[in-house]
C-alpha positions as CSV (number, residue, x, y, z in Angstrom):
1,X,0.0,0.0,0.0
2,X,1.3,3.4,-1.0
3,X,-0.3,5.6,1.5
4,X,3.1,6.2,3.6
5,X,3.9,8.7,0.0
6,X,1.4,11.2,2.0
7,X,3.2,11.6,5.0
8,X,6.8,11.7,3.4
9,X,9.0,14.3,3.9
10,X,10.1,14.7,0.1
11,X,7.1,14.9,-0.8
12,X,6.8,18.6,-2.0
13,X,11.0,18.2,-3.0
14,X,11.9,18.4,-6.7
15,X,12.3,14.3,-7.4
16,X,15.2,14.7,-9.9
17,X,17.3,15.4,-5.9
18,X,16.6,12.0,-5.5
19,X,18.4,10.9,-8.7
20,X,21.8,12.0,-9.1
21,X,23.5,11.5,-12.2
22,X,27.2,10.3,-11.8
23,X,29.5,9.4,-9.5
24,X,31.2,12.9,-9.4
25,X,31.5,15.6,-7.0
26,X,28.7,16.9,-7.6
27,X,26.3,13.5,-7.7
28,X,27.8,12.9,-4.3
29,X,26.4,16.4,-2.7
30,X,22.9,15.7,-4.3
31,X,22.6,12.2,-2.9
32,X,24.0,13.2,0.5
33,X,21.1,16.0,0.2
34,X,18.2,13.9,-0.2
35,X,19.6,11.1,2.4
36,X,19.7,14.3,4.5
37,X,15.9,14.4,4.2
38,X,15.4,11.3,4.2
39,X,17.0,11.0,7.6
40,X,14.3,13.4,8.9
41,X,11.4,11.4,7.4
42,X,8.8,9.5,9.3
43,X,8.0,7.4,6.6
44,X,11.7,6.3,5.8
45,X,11.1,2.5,6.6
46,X,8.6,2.2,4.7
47,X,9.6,4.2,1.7
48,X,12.7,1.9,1.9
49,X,10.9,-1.4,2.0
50,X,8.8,0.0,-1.0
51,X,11.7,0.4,-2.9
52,X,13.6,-2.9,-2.0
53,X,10.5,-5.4,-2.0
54,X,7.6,-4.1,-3.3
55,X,9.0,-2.0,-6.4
56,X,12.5,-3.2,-6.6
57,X,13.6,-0.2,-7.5
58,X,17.1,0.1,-8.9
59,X,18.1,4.1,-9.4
60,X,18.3,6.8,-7.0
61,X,17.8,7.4,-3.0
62,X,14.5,5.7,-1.4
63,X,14.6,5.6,2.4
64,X,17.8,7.5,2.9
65,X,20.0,4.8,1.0
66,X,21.5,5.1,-2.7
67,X,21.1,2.2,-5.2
68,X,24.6,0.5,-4.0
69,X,23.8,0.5,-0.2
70,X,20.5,-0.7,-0.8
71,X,22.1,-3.8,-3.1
72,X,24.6,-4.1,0.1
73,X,21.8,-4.2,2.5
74,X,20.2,-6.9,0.2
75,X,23.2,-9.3,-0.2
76,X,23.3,-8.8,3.7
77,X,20.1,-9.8,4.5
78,X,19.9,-12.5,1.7
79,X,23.2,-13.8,4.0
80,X,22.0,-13.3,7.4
81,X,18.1,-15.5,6.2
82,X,20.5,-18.3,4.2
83,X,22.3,-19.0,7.9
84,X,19.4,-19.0,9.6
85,X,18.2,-22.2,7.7
């Protein structure tokens, strides 16, 4: 369910924040920026979830992580429920 988009804290943010182009400088700033808002979100968690499981997103920040910690996160919990079998 998408209802947690009414309550986010980007919601009235230009989106294209949330998708820096590059690896630059200047990509770096922009996706430190919208983590930085995403840090102050009440809806982060789910925003996140949404991203990894429901919409398996694959570009820009969703609940305050970029497309490679969100990958990282995913190999680690993919580890962590593989030992617990």
């Amino acid at each position: 369910m998408d209802n947690w988009r009414a309550s986010a804290a980007c919601q009235n943010i230009d989106p294209d924040l949330f998708f820096p182009v590059g690896t630059g400088a200047p990509a770096l700033v922009q996706a430190e920026e919208a983590k930085r808002i995403c840090r102050g979100c009440p809806v982060q968690e789910a925003c996140l979830r949404w991203a990894m499981d429901d919409s398996r997103q694959v570009t820009g920040v969703w609940g305050g992580l970029d497309e490679n910690e969100r990958r990282c996160l995913k190999r680690r919990l993919h580890h962590r429920t593989a030992k617990a079998r």
